[in-house]
C-alpha positions, -999 to +999 in steps of 0.1 A: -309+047-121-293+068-095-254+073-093-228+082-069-199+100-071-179+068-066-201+048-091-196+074-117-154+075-117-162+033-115-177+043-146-151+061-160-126+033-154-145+006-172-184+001-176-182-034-172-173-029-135-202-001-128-225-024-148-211-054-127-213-034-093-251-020-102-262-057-111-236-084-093-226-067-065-218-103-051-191-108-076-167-087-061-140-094-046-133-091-006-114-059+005-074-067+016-057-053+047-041-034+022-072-020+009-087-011+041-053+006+056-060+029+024-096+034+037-085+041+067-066+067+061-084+084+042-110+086+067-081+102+094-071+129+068-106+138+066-113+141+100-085+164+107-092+185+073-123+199+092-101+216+116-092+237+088-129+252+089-141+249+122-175+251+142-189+237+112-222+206+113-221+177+100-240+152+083-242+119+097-238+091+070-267+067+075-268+044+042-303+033+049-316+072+047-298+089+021-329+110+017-330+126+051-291+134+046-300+153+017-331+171+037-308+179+068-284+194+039-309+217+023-325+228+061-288+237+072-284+259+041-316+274+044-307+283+082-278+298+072-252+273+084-219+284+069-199+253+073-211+217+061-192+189+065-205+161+044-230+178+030-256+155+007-273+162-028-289+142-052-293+161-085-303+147-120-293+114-107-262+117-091-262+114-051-230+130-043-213+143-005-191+172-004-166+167+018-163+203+034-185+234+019-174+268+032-201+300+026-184+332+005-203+355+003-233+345-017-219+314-031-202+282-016-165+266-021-160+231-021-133+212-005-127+176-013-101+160+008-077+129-001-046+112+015-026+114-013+009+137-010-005+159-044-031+160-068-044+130-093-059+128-123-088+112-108-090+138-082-107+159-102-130+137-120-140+134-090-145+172-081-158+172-118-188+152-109-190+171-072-194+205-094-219+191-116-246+177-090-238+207-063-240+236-090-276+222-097-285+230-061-263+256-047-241+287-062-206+278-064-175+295-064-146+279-060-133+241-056-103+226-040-089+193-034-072+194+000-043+169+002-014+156+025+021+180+026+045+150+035+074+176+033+058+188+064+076+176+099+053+175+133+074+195+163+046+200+192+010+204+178-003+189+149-003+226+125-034+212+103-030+242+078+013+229+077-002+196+075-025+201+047-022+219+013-052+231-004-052+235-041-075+256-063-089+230-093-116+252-102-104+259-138-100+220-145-133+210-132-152+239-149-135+224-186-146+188-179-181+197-177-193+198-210-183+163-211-197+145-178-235+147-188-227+128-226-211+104-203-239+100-176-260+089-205-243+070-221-234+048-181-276+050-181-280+034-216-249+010-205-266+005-176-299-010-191-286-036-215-266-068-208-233-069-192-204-049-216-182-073-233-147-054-222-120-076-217-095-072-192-064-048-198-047-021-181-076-003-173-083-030-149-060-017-120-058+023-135-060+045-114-079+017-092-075-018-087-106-025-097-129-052-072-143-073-097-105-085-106-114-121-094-145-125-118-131-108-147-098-126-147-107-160-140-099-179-175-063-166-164-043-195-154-044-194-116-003-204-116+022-201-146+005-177-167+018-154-189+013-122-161+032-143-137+067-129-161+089-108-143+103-081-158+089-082-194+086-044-200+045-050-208+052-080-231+028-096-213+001-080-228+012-086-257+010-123-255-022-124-240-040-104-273-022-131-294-044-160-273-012-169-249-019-174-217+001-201-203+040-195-198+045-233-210+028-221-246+054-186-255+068-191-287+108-196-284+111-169-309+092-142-286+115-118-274+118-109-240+142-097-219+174-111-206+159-118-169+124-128-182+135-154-210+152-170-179+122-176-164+102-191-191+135-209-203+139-224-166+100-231-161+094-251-192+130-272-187+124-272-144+162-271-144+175-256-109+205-230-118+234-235-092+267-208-099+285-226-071+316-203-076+295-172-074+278-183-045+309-194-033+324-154-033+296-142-019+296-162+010+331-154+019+323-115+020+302-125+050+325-125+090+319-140+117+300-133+139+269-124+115+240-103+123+209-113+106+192-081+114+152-071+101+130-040+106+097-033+107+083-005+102+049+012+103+034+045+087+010+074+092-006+097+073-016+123+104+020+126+128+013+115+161+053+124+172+080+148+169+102+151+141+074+126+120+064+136+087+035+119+070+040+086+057+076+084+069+088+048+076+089+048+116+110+015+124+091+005+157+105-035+162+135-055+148+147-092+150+183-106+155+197-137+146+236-139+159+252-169+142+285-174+162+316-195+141+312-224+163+273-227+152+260-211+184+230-193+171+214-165+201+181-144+195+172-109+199+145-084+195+126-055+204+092-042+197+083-004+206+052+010+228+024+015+204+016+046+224+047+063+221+077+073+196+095+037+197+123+052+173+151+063+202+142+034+226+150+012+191+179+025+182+197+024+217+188-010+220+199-022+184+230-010+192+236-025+220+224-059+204+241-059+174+277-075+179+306-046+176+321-066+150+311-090+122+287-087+088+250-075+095+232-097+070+197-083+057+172-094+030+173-063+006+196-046+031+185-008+011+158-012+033+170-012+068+202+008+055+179+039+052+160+030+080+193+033+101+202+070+081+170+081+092+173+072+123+206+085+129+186+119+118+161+119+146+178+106+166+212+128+169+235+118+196+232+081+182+244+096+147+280+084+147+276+050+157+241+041+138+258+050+104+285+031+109+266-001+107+259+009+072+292-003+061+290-034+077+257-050+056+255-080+032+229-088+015+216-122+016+194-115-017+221-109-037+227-147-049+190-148-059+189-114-073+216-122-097+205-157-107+236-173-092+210-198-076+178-197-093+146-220-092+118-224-117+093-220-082+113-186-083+084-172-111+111-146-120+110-130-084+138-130-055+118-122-024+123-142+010+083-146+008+094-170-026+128-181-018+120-198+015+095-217+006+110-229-025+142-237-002+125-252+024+090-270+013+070-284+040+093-271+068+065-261+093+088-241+113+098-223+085+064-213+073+042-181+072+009-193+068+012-211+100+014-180+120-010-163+139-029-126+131+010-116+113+020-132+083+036-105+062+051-072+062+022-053+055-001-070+081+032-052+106+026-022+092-009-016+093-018-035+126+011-018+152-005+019+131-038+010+148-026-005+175-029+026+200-067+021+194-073-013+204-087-008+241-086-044+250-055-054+266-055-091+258-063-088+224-033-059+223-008-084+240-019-108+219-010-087+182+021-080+200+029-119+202+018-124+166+040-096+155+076-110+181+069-145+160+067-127+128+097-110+125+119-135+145+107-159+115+120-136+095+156-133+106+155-171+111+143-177+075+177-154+073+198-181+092+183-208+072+188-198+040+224-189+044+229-220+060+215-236+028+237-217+009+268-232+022+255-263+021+254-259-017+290-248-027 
């Protein structure tokens, strides 16, 4: 039974996925946004790494003819072709694609590119298993995994060698590979018999989150279970190889930590914790008139501007909620051009929105504090007046972080994603899933990073609509759940 590269390090993981994947594909579970942002970008690194060997050919992926990809491989080497991208082997049963292979002399190097910022374990597994099928085939001589430099800062044209680092793994590959072929044998023999009794464990989401998550884990309790504790050091684990699975069946004797034993405690009494005083303080650190005040930001892992580095956080939009003493309550935002640097246009405009005086209230305010510091290093003549707004935040998750208000719905966690709707149930105008294409932070982030692309100008104005109404909801969610607050004390 044939294997790919990908199959094999599935393999290495846990056999129970490969043997899942090879015989119930259908099992697995549906890619994320998430998931496919990280796809994404691997496939823009990889473009950009063949700039670092140019005029080379490559091999175009058809998955219904891996055969003639591995024929158009062997007639470019035999013509002498001295850069391959893509090049395709299939050697004593592993079908593997280098990513870039550079002729020296009378031998080949081997790049493998990835979007990571440095070099993983699994990286060269992965090379490992590149080595072992190519070396069948061709002469090798070196191999390298090629990999992001996020130290590196974009000033006029992309600099794809500043860009890029390329380190030498040869000597770590060559030492794994007495060990890959007693493992391919023993995925065949794997391979041929029923489905591996493995239960789940950590190996489930290391180094992968593993696809098969959803079929593997299903006689987990879908809400209250023991992997649903916060901050329990691993203890979860723990419970779940003594037969607990449910938080309502943890021994009162287990010992967890401070923050977690509040949890269980408060899920199996559903008593609401209310520190009235606490909140009380809190409250009156907070003047008039109050900023609630949210980024968003978006990332890349190939600059497009100036002064960008790879996978900095580039705030491109914000909401404002202004909550006047006498209850007025005014709205304001911005969202940046997808096609160009939003950062300075941003930061003008935030600071002519945000009131000169009064408390800027944020959700996590470490977040758009160092937003604002690195703003106020791009851009430089802004510097003086964007850090001082740093002084001025509160933050509204403080009560919740602290447990001076805490919920059993709260599962342990203080996010505005669980405190709202714990807050608020049923409050349609107060709720994510009713929103359009947007609902959460990362659908921001990943949808304004493509957004250049889209070509179609209604479905573009459209995304932009979805992402206005997302992050007014979530300065508004802001508004509401102070306002809740002093309704309490």
């Amino acid at each position: 039974m044939t294997l790919s590269k990908s199959q094999y390090i599935r393999g290495l993981q846990c056999h129970k996925s490969l043997w899942l994947y090879k015989h119930n594909p259908e099992l697995r579970d549906i890619p994320d946004a998430a998931q496919e942002s990280l796809f994404n970008a691997g496939y823009s690194v990889g473009d950009v790494a063949k700039e670092l060997f140019s005029n080379g050919v490559e091999i175009e992926f058809d998955s219904s003819n891996f055969d003639g990809m591995i024929q158009k491989t062997k007639q470019l080497i035999e013509e002498g072709t001295e850069v391959i991208y893509e090049a395709a082997f299939k050697e004593d049963g592993i079908f593997a694609m280098a990513d870039i292979l550079v002729k020296n002399g009378d031998a080949w190097d081997m790049y493998e590119v990835k979007a990571s910022t440095y070099v993983k374990e699994y990286h060269i597994n992965d090379a490992s298993i590149q080595w072992y099928a190519l070396s069948k085939a061709i002469k090798l001589n070196r191999v390298y995994i090629v990999h992001v430099n996020n130290q590196y800062e974009r000033n006029g044209e992309l600099d794809v060698h500043e860009l890029l680092t390329m380190v030498d793994v040869s000597d770590e590959v060559l030492a794994k590979q007495s060990q890959i072929e007693p493992q391919l044998v023993e995925m065949q023999e794997m391979l041929q018999g029923d489905v591996p009794k493995i239960d789940i464990g950590g190996h489930c989401s290391d180094p992968y989150g593993c696809d098969f998550m959803g079929h593997c884990w299903q006689h987990i309790p879908q809400q209250n279970s023991v992997f649903d504790i916060s901050y329990a050091m691993g203890k979860q684990w723990k419970l779940y190889y003594q037969g607990i699975l449910s938080i309502n069946d943890i021994p009162d004797d287990f010992h967890l930590g401070a923050n977690a034993s509040l949890q269980v405690q408060h899920h199996k009494t559903q008593e609401i914790k209310i520190d009235k005083e606490a909140i009380k303080n809190f409250l009156d650190t907070i003047e008039y008139p109050i900023n609630f005040f949210d980024f968003e930001t978006f990332q890349n892992p190939i600059p497009r501007f100036d002064k960008q580095r790879p996978y900095a956080q580039m705030p491109f939009q914000y909401s404002l909620h202004i909550l006047h003493k006498d209850g007025t309550l005014e709205h304001k935002e911005f969202l940046g051009d997808e096609n160009s640097d939003p950062r300075e246009a941003l930061a003008k405009q935030m600071l002519k929105d945000i009131t000169p005086t009064g408390s800027i209230v944020a959700f996590n305010q470490s977040f758009e504090q160092t937003q604002i510091r690195n703003l106020a290093l791009t851009c430089k003549d802004l510097s003086d007046d964007l850090l001082c707004l740093i002084e001025r935040f509160k933050d509204l998750a403080h009560p919740f972080q602290y447990k001076h208000y805490y919920h059993p719905n709260f599962s342990g966690k203080y996010s505005i994603k669980v405190v709202l709707p714990t807050l608020f149930p049923n409050d349609a105008e107060l709720d994510y899933k009713k929103l359009g294409s947007i609902q959460n932070g990362g659908d921001a982030m990943d949808t304004f990073a493509n957004l250049h692309l889209l070509k179609d100008k209604t479905k573009r104005d459209a995304i932009r609509a979805d992402l206005l109404a997302y992050c007014r909801l979530d300065t508004l969610a802001m508004v509401r759940i102070f306002e809740k607050l002093q309704e309490m004390t």
